[in-house]
N, C-alpha and C positions, 0 to 999 in steps of 0.2 A: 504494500500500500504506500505509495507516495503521492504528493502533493497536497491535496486540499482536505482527502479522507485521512490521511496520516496525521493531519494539523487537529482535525476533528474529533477523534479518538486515538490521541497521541498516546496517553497509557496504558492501553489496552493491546494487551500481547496477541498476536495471530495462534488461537488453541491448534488451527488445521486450516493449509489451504487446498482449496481443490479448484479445478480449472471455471466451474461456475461459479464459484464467491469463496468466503474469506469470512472462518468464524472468529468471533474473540469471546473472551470471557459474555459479555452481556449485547454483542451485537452479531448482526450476520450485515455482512458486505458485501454488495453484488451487483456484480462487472456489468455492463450494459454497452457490449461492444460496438451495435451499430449504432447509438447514439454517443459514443464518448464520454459516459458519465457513470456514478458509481451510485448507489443507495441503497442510505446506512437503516435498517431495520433492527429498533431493538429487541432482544429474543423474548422477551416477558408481552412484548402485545401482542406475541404470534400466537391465535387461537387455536388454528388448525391447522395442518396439512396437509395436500392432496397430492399424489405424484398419476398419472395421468400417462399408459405407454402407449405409443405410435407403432407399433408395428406393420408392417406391410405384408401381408397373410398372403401377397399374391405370387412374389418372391420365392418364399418358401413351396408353395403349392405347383410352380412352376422348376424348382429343384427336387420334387417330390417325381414329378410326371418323368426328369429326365431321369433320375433312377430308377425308375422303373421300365424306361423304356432300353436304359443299359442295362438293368438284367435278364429282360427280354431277348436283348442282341447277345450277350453271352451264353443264353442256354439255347438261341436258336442254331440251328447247325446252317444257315443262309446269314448269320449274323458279320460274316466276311469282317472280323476284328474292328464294329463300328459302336461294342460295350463299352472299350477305353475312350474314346472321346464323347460321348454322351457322357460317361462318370464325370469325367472331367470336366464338363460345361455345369454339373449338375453342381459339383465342388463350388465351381464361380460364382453360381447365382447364391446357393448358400451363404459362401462367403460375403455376396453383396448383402446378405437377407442382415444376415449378424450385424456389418458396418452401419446398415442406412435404420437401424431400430433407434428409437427417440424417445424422448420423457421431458414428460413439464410437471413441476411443480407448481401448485398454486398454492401462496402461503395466503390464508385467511386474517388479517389482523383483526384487533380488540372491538377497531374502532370501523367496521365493515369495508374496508376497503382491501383489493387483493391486488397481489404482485405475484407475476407471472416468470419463472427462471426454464429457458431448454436448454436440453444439451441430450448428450448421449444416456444410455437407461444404467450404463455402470457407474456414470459420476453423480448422477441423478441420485441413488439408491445409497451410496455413500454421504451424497449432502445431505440427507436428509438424518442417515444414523449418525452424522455429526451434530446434526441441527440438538436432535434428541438426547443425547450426552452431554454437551454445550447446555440444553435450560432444563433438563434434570442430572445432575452430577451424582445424584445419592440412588440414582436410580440402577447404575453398573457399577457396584463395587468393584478398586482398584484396590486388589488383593493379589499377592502372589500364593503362587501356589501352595509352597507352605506353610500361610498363611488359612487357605480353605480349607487343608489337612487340619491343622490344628482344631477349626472350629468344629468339627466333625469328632474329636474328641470329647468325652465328658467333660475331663480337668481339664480345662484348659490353664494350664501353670502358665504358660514363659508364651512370650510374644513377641514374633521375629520381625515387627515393625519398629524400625530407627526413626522414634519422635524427639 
């Protein structure tokens, strides 16, 4: 964060950045590329969450036909080796199916007004398990393992956290 959001919440440490915004202790930050600007949302008026996937079913249904149609060329004895390149077109469009999948969050505020963030469905599902950790902290204890050992004993004697 530089210039004017850094000025703005200058004491607030970055908890986690991710390619669509930027949590800190009490705000979430987010990028707003094709307009050049940034908006700061603090985490206590976010009501709700809604993550929202884009997938294109068609993609998929369309790599669905060419493998079938490459197993067909493989078990037909006229199939004159036209399995491998069906596989392999079926591979491509898969692979487009994966890349071109999408997600939008819409964050609900307090005060009814919502703010819209896309991106891809794995940075999407990430900002959001950030969002969730960021404004409930008590919510995933940060315990090592030792630590969960222990409580799982009766006695709990001796406590391998350095306070």
């Amino acid at each position: 964060m530089t210039g004017t959001v850094a000025r703005a919440i200058y004491d607030e440490p970055a908890l986690k950045r991710n390619p669509l915004a930027t949590v800190t202790e009490h705000y979430l930050v987010i990028r707003k590329p094709e307009r050049h600007e940034h908006v700061i949302i603090p985490l206590s008026r976010i009501a709700r969450m809604d993550v929202f996937k884009r997938p294109y079913s068609g993609l998929l249904a369309i790599a669905g036909a060419a493998f079938v149609l490459s197993a067909a060329a493989f078990t037909s004895s006229e199939g004159d080796g036209f399995g491998y390149p069906l596989a392999a077109a079926g591979m491509l469009v898969l692979l487009g199916y994966v890349a071109s999948r999408r997600a939008e969050i819409r964050l609900l505020l307090d005060s009814g007004l919502t703010e819209s963030i896309a991106g891809h469905v794995g940075e999407a599902e990430s900002l959001v398990k950030i969002i969730k950790q960021a404004s409930n902290p008590r919510a995933i204890p940060r315990y090592s393992l030792a630590e969960r050992i222990l409580h799982l004993i009766p006695m709990r004697w001796a406590s391998v956290r350095n306070t």
